[in-house]
N, C-alpha and C positions, 0 to 999 in steps of 0.2 A: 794756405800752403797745403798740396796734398800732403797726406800720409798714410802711411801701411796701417790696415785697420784690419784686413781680413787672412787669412791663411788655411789653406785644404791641404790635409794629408791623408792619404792613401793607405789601407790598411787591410788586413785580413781579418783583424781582431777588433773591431768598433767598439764594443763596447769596454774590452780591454785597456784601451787607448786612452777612451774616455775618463774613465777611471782614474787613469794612471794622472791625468791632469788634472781633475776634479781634486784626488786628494794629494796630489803633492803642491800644486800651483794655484790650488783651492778656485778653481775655475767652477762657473756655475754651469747648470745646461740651462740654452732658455730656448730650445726650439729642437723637435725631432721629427722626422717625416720619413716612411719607407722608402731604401732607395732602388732605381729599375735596375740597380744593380747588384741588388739583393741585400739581405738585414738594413737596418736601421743608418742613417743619415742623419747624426748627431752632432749640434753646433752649441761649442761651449763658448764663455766671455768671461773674462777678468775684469768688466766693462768699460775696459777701451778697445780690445781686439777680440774679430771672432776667428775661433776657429773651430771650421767643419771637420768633421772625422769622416770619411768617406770609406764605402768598401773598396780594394784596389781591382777585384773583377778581374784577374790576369794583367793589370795594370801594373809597371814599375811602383813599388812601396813609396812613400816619402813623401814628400813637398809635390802637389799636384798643382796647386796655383797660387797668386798673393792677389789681394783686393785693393785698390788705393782708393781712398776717398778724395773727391774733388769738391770744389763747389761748380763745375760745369760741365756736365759728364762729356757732353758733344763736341765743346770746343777742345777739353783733352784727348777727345779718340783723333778730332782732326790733327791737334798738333802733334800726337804719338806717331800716326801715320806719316806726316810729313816730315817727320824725325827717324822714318826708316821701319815703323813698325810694320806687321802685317793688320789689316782690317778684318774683323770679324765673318767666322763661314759660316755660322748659323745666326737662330737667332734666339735670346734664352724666353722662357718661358718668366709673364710679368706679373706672377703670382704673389710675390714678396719675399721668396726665397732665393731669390739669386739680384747677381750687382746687374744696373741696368743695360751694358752691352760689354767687350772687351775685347782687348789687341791680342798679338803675339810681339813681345821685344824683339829686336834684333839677334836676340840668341837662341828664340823661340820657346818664348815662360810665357805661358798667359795670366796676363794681367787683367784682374777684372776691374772695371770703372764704376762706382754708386758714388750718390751723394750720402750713402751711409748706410751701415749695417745695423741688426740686432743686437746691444749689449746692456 
C-alpha cells in the first residue's frame, strides 16, 4: 500500500526549522547537502517520515512537495498519469538524494514516487 513517507518545506530559516523539529518532535538529521539554492538542504526522520528543510529562494514558504513510497515506482507514475496527472518536465538527478521520478496531481502538488527514503 503506498504511503506518505516524505515531506519538503520551504523556508528562509533552514536551520531554524530544523531545530525547531529536532527539539520539539525529537526528529533526527541523517543527511545535509548544500543547496543550489543557497545555505544548507537538511533532511530530518522520526524514522518513518522524512522531511527536507529546503531554502524557499523567492519561493512561496510552506509545504513544497510530499513523497509516496510505492513498491513500483513506474507502474504508479503510469497509473497517476492515467488518473489525470501531469508527467514529469525534468529529470532528477540519481544521486540518492531525491525519489526516483514524479507527477504533478490534478491540482498541481508534486508528488514525488521512491521505493523509499532515508530514515
Amino acid at each position: 500500500m503506498p504511503q506518505i513517507r516524505h515531506l519538503a518545506l520551504l523556508t528562509d530559516d533552514q536551520e531554524g526549522l530544523a531545530t525547531f523539529y529536532k527539539s520539539v518532535f525529537e526528529m533526527n538529521e541523517v543527511h545535509r547537502h548544500p543547496s543550489p539554492h543557497g545555505g544548507p538542504a537538511i533532511y530530518l526522520s522520526d524514522g518513518h517520515l522524512n522531511l527536507a528543510i529546503l531554502p524557499a529562494a523567492g519561493r512561496r514558504k510552506g509545504i513544497y512537495h510530499m513523497g509516496m513510497a510505492v513498491e513500483d515506482v513506474e507502474k504508479t507514475k503510469n497509473s497517476a498519469i492515467a488518473a489525470g496527472a501531469t508527467p514529469p518536465n525534468e529529470t532528477l538527478p540519481k544521486d540518492g538524494r531525491f525519489a526516483e521520478t514524479f507527477v504533478y496531481d490534478p491540482a498541481g502538488t508534486r508528488v514525488d514516487l521512491s521505493a523509499g527514503w532515508k530514515h
